[in-house]
N, C-alpha and C positions, 0 to 999 in steps of 0.2 A: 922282702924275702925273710924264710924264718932260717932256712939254713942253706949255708954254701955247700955245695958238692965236693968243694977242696978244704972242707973243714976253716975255713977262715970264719973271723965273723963277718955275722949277717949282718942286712943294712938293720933291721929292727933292732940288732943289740946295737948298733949304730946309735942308730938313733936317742935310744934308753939312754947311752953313756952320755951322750950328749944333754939331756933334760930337755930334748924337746918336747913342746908342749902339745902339742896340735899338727895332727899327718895327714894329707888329702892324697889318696891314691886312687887310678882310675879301675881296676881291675885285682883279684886276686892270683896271687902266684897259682900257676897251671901246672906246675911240677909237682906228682906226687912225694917227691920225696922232702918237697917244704908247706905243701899247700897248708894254708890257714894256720902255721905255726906264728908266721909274724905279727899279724892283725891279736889274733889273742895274747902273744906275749906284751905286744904294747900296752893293747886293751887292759890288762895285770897288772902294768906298770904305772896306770893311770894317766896315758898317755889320752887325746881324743883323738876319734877316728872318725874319715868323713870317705865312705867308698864310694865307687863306681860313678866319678865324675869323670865325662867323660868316655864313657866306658867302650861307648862301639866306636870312637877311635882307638883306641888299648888294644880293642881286640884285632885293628888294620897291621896293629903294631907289632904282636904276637902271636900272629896266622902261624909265621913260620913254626915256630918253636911248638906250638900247638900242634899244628901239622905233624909232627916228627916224635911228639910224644903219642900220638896214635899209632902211628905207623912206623919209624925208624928212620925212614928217609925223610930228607928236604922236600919243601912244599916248591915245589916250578911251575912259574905263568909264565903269558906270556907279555910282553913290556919291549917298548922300543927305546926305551929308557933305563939304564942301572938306578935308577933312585929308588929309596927303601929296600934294596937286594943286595944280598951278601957277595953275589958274585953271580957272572954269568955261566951256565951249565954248560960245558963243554966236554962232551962224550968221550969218553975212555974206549975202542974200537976194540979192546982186547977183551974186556969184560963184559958179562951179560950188562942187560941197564940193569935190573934191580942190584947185582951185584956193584955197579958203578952207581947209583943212590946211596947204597948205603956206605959206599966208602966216603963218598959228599958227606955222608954224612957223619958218622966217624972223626972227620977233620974239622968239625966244629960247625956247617955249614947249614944253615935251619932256610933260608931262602935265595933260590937261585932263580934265573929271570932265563928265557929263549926267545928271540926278536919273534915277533907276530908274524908267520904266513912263512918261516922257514924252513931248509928239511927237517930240522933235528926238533921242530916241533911238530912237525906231522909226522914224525915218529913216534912222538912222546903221544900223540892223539890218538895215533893206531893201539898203541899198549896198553892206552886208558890212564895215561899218567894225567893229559892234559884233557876238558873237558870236549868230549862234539864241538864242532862252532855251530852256530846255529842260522839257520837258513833262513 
């Protein structure tokens, strides 16, 4: 990362303070507001740099967040499984959805999971949140 959103430092001056020599990352930050700042400040710093190993795992990794910098809301599939999900979507009945996404979203939540073949995903199917299944 080149910069924290809470002003901390980033892992690149991380790294800098530290004299490390040699960084393998799989993927660049997707946040406009640090994109390509870390990779170049190292790169400055005479750090080497070895990208995108790895990289379409990075990006299994970083759907969510990705997801959410398009859009605002958390990305929701659907998974019979919590593993790789921030949490399971559990519908707010008071609020529109998109207003209940984006409050998901709000509380920090970039990927949330709904069991395969349930109402609250054939909900989300109807809306367009979740894709057609396919026949």
């Amino acid at each position: 990362c080149g910069k924290r959103s809470n002003g901390g430092c980033s892992c690149s001056e991380r790294l800098i303070a530290a004299r490390v020599a040699r960084v393998v990352y799989a993927c660049a930050d997707p946040s406009p507001f640090a994109s390509h700042i870390g990779p170049e400040r190292m790169e400055a710093a005479g750090i080497d740099l070895a990208a995108s190993l790895c990289a379409e795992e990075a990006e299994v990794l970083i759907a969510g967040f990705v997801y959410f910098l398009e859009t605002g809301r958390p990305l929701i599939t659907e998974s019979q499984t919590p593993e790789g999900f921030d949490a399971p979507f559990i519908r707010n009945p008071v609020l529109l959805l998109e207003d209940d996404l984006k409050a998901w979203a709000a509380r920090g939540y970039r990927a949330l999971y709904v069991h395969s073949g349930s109402e609250i995903a054939a909900e989300l199917r109807r809306a367009g949140v979740l894709p057609p299944v396919d026949d």
